[in-house]
C-alpha positions in Angstrom: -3.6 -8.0 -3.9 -4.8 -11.1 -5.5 -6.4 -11.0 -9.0 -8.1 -14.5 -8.1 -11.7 -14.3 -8.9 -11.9 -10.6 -10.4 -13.1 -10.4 -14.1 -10.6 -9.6 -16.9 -9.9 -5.9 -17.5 -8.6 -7.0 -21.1 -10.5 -4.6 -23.8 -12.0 -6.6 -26.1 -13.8 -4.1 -28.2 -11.0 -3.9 -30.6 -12.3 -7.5 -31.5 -15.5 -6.4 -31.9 -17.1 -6.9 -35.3 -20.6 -6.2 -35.4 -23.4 -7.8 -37.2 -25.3 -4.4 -37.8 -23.9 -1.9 -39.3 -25.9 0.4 -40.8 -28.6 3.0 -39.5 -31.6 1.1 -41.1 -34.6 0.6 -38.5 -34.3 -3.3 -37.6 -37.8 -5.1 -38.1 -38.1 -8.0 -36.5 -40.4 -11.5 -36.2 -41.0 -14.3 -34.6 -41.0 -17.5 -37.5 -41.7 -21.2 -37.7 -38.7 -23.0 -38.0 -39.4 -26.4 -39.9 -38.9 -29.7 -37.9 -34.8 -31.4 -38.6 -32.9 -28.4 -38.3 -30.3 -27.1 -35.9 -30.5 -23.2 -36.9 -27.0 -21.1 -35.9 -26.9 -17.2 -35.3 -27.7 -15.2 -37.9 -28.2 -18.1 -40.3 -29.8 -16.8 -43.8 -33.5 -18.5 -43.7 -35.9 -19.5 -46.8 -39.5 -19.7 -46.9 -40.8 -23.0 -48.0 -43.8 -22.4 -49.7 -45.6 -24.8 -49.6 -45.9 -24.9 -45.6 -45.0 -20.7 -45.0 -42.3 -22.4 -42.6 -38.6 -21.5 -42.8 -35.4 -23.6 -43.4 -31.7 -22.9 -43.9 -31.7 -21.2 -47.5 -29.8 -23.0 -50.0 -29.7 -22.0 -53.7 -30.3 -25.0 -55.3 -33.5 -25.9 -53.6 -36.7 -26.0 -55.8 -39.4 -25.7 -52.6 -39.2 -22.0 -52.5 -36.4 -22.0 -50.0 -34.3 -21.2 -52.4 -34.5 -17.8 -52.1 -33.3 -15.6 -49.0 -36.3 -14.2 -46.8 -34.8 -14.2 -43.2 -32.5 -14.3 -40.5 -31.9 -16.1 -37.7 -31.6 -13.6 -34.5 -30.3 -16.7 -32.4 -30.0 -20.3 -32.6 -33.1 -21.7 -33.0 -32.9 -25.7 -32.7 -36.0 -27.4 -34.6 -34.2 -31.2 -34.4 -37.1 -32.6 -32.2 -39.7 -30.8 -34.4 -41.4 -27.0 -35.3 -39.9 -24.1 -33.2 -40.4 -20.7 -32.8 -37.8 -18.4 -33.9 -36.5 -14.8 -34.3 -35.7 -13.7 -37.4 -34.7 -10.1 -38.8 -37.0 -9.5 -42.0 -35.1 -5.8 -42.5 -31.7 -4.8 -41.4 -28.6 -3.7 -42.6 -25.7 -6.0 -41.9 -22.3 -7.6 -42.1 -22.2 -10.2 -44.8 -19.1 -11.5 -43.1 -21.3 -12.7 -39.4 -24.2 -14.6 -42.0 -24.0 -18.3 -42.2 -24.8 -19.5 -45.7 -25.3 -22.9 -47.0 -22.1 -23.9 -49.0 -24.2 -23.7 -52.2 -24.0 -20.2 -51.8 -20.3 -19.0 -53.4 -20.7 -15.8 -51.1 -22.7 -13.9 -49.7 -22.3 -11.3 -52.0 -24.7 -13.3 -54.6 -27.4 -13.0 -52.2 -27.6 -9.1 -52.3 -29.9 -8.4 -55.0 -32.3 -10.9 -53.4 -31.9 -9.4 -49.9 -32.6 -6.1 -51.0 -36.1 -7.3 -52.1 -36.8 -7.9 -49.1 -35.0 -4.8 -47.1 -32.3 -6.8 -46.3 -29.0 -4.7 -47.6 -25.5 -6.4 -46.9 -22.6 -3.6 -45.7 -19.2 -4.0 -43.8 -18.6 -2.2 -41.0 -16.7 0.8 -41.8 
């Protein structure tokens, strides 16, 4: 019998590495993404403050963004201008699946700030 065409039986779930892993009830929204940004999975969001729209979260910033709020469900890209987006404002989650700007030294120095906003960073056990 010819395998041709047939899906692959290979068990991938020992691959697996989750994003949530903790109990926490997930609370979700829908965000503006500001315009000149190509936003990856579960990229960690700041508010800027000035316009309430959301940006890649980068530690040095002085616009408010600097702080985590958010993030980014799925890709979101905002190149041509504003988009919609959904963003996790509480969950519990792997800090090894967010993607941080390279300001950030780990995600690990986010964690105080998360929790402020009901954000709490866990590996999967």
């Amino acid at each position: 019998m010819s395998d041709y065409g047939m899906a692959s039986v290979t068990d991938v779930s020992e691959n697996f590495v989750p994003f949530i892993t903790g109990e926490k009830p997930q609370i979700t929204d829908t965000v503006t993404i500001a315009s000149g940004h190509a936003v990856a999975q579960y990229t960690v969001l700041g508010r800027v403050t000035a316009t309430d729209k959301y940006i890649p979260c980068v530690k040095t910033a002085t616009d408010g963004s600097q702080v985590p709020r958010r993030i980014a469900i799925y890709a979101v890209d905002s190149t041509g201008g504003d988009a919609l987006g959904p963003v996790y404002c509480e969950v519990e989650c792997n800090p090894d699946e967010l993607v941080i700007d390279g300001s950030w030294g780990a995600p690990e120095e986010m964690k105080e700030l998360f929790a402020d906003q009901g954000i709490y960073l866990r590996r999967p056990m």
